[in-house]
C-alpha positions as CSV (number, residue, x, y, z in Angstrom):
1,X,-32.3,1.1,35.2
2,X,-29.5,0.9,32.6
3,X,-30.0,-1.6,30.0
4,X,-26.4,-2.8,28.9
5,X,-24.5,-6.4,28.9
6,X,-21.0,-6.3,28.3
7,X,-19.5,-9.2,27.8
8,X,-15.3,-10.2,27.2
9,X,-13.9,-12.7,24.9
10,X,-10.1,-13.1,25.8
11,X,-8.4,-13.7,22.4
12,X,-5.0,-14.5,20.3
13,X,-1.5,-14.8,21.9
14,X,-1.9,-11.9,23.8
15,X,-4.8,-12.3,25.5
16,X,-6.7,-9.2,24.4
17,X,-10.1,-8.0,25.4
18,X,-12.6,-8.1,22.8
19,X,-15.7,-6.6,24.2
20,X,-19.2,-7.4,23.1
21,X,-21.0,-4.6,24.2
22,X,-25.1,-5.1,24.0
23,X,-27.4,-1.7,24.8
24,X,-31.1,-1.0,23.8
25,X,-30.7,-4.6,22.1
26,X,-28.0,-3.3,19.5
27,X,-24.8,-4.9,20.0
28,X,-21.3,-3.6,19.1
29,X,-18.2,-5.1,19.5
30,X,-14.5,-3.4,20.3
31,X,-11.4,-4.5,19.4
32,X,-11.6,-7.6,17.8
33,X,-8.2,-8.9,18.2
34,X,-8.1,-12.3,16.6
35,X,-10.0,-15.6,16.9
36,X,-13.1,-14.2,14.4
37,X,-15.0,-17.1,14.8
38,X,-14.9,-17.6,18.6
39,X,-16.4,-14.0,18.7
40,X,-18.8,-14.2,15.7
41,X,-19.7,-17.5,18.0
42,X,-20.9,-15.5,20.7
43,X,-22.7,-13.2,19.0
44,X,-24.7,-15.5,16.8
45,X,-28.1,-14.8,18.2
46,X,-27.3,-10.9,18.9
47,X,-28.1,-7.8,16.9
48,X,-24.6,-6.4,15.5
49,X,-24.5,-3.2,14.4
50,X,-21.1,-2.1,14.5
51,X,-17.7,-2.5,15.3
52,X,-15.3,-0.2,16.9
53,X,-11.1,0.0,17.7
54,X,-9.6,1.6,20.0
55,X,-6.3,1.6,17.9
56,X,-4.8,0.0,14.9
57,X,-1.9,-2.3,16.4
58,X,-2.4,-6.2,15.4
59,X,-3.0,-7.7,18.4
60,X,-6.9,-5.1,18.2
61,X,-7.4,-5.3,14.5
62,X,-6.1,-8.9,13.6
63,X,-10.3,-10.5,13.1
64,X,-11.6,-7.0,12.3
65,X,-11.7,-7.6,8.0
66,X,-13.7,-11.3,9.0
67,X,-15.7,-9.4,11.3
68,X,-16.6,-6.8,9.0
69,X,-17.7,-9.3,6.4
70,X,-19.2,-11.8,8.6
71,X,-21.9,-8.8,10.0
72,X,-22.0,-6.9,6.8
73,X,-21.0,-3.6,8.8
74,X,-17.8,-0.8,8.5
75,X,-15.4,-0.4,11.9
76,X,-16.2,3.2,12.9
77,X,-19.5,3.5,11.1
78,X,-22.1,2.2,13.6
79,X,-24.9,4.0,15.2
80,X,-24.0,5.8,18.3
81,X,-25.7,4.3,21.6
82,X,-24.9,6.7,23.5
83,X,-20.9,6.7,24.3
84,X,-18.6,9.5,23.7
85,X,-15.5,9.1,21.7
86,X,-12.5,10.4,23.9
87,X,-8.7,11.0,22.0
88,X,-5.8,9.7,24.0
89,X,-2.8,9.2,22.4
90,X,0.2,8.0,24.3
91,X,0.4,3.9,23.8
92,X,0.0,5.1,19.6
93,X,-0.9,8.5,18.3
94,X,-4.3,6.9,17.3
95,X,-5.8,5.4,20.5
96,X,-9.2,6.5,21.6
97,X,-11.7,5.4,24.6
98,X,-15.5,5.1,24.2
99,X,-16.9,6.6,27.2
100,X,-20.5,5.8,28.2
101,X,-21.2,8.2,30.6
102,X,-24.6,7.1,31.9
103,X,-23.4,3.6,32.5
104,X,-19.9,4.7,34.0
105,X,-17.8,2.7,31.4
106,X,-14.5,3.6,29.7
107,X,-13.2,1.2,26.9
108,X,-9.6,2.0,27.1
109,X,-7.9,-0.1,24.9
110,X,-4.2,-0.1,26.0
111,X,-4.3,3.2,27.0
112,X,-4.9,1.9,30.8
113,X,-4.8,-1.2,32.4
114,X,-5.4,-2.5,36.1
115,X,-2.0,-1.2,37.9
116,X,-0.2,-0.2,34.8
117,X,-0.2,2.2,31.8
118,X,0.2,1.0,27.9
119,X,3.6,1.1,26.6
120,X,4.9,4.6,24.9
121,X,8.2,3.3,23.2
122,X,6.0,0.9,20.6
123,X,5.5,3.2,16.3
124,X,3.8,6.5,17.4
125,X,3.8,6.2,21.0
126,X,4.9,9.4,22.9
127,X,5.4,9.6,26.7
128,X,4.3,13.4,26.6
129,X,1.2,12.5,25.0
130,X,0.6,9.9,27.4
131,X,1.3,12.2,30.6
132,X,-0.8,14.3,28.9
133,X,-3.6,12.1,28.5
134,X,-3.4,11.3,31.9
135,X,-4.1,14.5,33.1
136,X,-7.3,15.0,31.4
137,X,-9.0,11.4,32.1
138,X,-8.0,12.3,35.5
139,X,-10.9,15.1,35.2
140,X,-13.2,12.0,34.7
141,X,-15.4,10.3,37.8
142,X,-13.4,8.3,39.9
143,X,-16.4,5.5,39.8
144,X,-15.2,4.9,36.2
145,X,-15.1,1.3,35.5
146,X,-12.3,0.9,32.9
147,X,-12.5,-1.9,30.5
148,X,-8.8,-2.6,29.2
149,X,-7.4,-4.2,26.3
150,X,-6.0,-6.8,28.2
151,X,-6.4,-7.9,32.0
152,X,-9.0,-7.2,34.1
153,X,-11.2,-4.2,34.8
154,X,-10.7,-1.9,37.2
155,X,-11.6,1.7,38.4
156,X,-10.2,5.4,37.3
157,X,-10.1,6.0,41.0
158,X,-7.8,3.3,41.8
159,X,-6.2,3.9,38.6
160,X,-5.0,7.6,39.6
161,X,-3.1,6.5,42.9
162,X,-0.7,5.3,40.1
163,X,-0.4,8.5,37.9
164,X,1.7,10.2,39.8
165,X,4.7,8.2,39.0
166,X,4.0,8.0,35.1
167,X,4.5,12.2,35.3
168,X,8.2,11.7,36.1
169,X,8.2,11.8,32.3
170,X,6.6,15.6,32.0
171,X,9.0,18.0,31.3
């Protein structure tokens, strides 16, 4: 049985996922976007260890400092329960997933989203690294449940029917 609760606060003007992420009763949370105190507020009576970004842009970082300060912890320097860090640069040349593998999760930031791809023409944003990126989650389990930086989950499987008409791009 696999002991993880993953719950999503929608926050700021553009509706971005933070995810509050609770395995083996340690609890991280990803991407915290804006609104510090609605999140802090639902993780009052959890154990925060750590807090992770998928990438730097404002809309992901905005309550990250209040965060920080609020849980006395350091974005990127929490204990590791048991996700893999995954480089995917395309939306900006910093974006990352956390992959839990046993669990069959993918935090994807805004490098996917349900039906769509994150913009390439945004500061550091490259459509050959995206088609690139592409390619290589598509080497991942189509059972992959995606968790995007805004919308609503969905699956790598689904996800790939759509792929083909991002690589118009590949040269």
């Amino acid at each position: 049985m696999i002991n993880m609760e993953i719950k999503r606060v929608i926050v700021g003007p553009l509706e971005e996922n933070c995810y509050i992420v609770t395995k083996n009763n340690q609890t991280i949370i990803i991407d915290p976007g804006d609104e510090a105190e609605k999140i802090i507020n639902v993780c009052n009576d959890l154990n925060v260890v750590g807090v992770l970004i998928t990438h730097h842009h404002f809309d992901h970082t905005g309550a990250l400092k209040e965060i920080e300060e609020h849980f006395n912890i350091k974005e990127g320097n929490c204990p590791n329960i048991g996700f893999e860090t995954i480089k995917n640069p395309g939306h900006s040349k910093d974006s990352v997933s956390y992959y839990f593998k046993e669990e069959k999760v993918l935090f994807c930031g805004d490098f996917i989203f349900k039906d769509s791809i994150g913009r390439t023409d945004l500061e550091s944003g490259s459509d050959i690294a995206m088609i690139e990126s592409l390619k290589m989650i598509s080497k991942y389990p189509d059972d992959l449940v995606l968790y995007p930086g805004h919308g609503d989950k969905t699956t790598l499987g689904y996800e790939k029917n759509n792929f083909k008409y991002y690589y118009k791009f590949d040269r």
